[in-house]
Backbone bond lengths (Angstrom), bond angles and torsions (degrees), N, CA, C in turn:
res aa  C-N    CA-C-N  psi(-1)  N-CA   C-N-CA  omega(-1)  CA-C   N-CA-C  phi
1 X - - - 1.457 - - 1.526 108.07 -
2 X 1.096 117.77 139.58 1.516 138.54 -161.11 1.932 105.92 -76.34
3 X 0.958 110.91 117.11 1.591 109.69 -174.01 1.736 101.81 -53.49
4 X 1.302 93.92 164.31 1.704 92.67 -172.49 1.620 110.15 -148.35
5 X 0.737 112.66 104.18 1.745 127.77 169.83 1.123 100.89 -45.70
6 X 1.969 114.70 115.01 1.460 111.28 179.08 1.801 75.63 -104.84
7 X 1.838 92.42 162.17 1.181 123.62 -175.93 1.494 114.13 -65.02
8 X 1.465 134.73 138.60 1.801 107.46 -162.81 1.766 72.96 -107.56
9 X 1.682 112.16 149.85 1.379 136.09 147.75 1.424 129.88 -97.65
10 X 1.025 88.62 114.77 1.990 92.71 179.83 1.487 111.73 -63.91
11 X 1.036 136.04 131.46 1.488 154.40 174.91 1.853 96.87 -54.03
12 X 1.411 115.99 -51.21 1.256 110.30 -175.54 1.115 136.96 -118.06
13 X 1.549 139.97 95.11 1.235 122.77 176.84 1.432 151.12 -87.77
14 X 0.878 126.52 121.11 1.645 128.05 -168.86 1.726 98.56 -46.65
15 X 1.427 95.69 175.87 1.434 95.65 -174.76 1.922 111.60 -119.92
16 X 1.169 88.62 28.49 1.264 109.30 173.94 1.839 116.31 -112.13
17 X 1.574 103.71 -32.05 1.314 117.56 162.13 1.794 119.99 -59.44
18 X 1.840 85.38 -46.99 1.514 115.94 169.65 1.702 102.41 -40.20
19 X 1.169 100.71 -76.21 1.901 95.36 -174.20 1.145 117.90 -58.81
20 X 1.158 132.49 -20.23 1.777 130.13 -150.30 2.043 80.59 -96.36
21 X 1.484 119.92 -56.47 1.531 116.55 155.93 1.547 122.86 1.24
22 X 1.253 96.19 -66.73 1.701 119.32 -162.67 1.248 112.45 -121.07
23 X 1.514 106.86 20.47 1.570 105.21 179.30 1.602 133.16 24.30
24 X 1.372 123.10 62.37 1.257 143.69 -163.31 1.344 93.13 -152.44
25 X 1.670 113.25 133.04 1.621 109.95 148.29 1.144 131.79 -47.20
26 X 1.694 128.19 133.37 1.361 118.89 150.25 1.393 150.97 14.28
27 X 1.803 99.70 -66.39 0.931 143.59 143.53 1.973 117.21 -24.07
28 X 1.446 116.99 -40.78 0.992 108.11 -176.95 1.601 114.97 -107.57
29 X 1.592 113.37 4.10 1.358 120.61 -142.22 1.790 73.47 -115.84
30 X 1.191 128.21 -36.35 1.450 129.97 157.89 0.995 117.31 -46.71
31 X 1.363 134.16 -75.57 1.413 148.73 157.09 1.983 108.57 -11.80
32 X 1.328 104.63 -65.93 1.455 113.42 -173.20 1.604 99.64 -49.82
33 X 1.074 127.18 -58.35 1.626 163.02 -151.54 1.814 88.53 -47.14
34 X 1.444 104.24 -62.93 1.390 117.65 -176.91 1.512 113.48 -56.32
35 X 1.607 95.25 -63.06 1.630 100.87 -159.37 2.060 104.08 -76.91
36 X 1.301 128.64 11.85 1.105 130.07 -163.00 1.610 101.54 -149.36
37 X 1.926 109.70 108.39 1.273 116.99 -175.08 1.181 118.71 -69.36
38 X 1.708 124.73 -6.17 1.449 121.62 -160.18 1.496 91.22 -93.45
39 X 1.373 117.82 -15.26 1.687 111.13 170.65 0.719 126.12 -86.31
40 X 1.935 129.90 122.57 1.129 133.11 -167.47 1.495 112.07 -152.97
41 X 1.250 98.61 55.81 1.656 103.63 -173.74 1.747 110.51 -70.33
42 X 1.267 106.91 149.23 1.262 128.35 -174.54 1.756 111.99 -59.93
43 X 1.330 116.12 169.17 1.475 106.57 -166.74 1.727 92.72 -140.95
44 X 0.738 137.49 100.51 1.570 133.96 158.44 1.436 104.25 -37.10
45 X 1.650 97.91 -164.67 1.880 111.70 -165.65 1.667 98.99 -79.95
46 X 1.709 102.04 -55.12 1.512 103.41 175.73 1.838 115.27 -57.61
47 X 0.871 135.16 5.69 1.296 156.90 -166.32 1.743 117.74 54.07
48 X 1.513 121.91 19.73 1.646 134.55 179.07 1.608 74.71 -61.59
49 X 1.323 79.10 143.36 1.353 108.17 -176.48 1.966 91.04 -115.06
50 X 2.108 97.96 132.91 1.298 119.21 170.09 1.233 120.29 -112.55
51 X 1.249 129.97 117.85 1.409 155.46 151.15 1.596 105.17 -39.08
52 X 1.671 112.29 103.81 1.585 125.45 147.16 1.613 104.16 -51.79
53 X 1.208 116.40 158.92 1.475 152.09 147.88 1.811 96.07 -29.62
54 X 1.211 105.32 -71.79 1.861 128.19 173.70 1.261 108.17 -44.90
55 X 1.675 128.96 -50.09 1.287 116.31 177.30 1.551 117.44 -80.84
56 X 1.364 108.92 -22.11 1.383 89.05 -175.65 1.645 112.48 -81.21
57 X 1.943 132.20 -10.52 0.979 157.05 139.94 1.419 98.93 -24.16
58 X 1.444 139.44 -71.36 1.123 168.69 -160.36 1.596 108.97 -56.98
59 X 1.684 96.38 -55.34 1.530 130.94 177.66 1.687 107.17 -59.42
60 X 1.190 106.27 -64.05 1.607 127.87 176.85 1.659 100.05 -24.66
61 X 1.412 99.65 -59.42 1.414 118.93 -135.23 1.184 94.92 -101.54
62 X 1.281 148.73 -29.34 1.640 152.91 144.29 1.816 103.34 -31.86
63 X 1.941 101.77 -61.25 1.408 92.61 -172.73 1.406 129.92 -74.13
64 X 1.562 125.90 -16.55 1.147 144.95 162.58 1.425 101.37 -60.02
65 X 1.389 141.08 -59.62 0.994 119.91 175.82 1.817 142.25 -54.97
66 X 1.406 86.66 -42.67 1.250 99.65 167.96 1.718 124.72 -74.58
67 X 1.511 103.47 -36.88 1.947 109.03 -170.72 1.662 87.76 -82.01
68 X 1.529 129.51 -81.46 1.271 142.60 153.28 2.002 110.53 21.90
69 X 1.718 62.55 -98.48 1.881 77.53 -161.45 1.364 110.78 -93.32
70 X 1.442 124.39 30.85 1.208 135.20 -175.40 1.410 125.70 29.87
71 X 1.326 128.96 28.31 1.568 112.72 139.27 0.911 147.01 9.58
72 X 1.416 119.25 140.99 1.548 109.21 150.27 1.732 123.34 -119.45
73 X 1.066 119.71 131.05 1.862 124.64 -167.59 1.910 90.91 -23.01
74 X 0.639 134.29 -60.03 1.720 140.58 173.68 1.664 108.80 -35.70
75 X 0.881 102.48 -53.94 1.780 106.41 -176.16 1.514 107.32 -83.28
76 X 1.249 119.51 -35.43 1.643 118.73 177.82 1.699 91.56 -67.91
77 X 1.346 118.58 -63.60 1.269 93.16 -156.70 1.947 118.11 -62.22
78 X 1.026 105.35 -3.91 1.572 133.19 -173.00 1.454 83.56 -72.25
79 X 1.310 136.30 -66.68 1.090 138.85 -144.47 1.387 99.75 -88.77
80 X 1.450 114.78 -56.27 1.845 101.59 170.53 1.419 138.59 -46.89
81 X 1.927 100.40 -15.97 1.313 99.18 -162.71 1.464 109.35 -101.05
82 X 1.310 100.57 -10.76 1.798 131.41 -177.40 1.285 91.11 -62.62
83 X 1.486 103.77 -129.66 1.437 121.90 170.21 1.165 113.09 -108.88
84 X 1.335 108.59 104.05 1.212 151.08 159.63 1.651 132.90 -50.38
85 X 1.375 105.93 -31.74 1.113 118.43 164.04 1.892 141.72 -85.89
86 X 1.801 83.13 -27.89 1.246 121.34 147.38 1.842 131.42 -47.10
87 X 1.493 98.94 -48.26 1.469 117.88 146.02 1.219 136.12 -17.69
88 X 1.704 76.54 -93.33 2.027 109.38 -179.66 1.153 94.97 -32.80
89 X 1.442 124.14 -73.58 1.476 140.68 -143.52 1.566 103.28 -67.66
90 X 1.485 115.15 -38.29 1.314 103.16 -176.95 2.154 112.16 -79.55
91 X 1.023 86.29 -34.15 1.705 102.55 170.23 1.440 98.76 -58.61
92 X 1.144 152.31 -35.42 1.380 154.14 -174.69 1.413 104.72 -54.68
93 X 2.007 85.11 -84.80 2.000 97.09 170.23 0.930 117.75 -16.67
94 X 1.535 133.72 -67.14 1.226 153.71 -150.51 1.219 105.80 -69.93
95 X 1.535 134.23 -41.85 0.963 117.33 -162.81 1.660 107.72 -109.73
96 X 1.444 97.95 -5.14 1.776 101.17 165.58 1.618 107.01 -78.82
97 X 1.170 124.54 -43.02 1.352 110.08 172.91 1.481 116.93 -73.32
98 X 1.597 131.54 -30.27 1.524 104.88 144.99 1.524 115.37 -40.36
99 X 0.675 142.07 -28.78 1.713 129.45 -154.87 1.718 91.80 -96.54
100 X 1.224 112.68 -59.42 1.617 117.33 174.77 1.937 109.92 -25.68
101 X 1.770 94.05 -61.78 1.455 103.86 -171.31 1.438 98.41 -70.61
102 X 1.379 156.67 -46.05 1.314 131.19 168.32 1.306 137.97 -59.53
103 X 1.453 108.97 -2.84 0.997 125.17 167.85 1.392 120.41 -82.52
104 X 1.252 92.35 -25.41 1.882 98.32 -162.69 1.828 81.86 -87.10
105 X 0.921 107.37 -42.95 2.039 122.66 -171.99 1.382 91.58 -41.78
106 X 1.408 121.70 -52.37 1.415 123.84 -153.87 1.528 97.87 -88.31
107 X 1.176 144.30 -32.45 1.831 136.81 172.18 1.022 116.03 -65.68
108 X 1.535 109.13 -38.12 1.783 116.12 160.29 1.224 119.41 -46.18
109 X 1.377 115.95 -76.52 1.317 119.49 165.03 2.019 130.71 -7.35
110 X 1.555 82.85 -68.64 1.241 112.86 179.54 1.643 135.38 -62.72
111 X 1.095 91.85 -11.37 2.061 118.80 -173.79 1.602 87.92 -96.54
């Protein structure tokens, strides 16, 4: 079996990486930060704030709800604070079968 380059993950992300991610300004990834308790990104000495693996998970799944399935900051947080786990799991699906369908997009393509 053919050696395989796993993908390396950085432990920390800036929150500038953060937006370019989720294609949203800064500006809104601040905003979320406040109005949403499950965000709690870390703060260095200069106080830039770093994005866990977990928040940007967190991040994903805030903006899918809201850009996505059109929300409102009121109903997401309704929904995070509910069942929450219920969520995750459906935010998962969702975004493995995006990945499925670009995948399938891209063999198409490619034939």
């Amino acid at each position: 079996m053919p050696y395989k380059e796993r993908k390396v993950e950085k432990l920390y992300y800036s929150i500038g990486e953060v937006s370019e991610m989720l294609e949203v300004p800064v500006s809104t990834v601040r905003y979320w930060e406040n109005e949403f308790d499950i965000l709690k990104p870390m703060k260095n000495k200069k106080g830039n704030r770093m994005f866990t693996a977990s928040d940007i998970k967190n991040l994903k799944m805030i903006h899918h709800l809201l850009k996505v399935e059109g929300m409102t900051l009121q109903g997401v947080k309704r929904k995070l604070g509910g069942k929450r786990e219920e969520t995750e799991s459906s935010y998962e699906i969702t975004e493995s079968l995006m990945r499925i369908r670009d995948l399938l997009t891209e063999l198409k393509n490619n034939m």
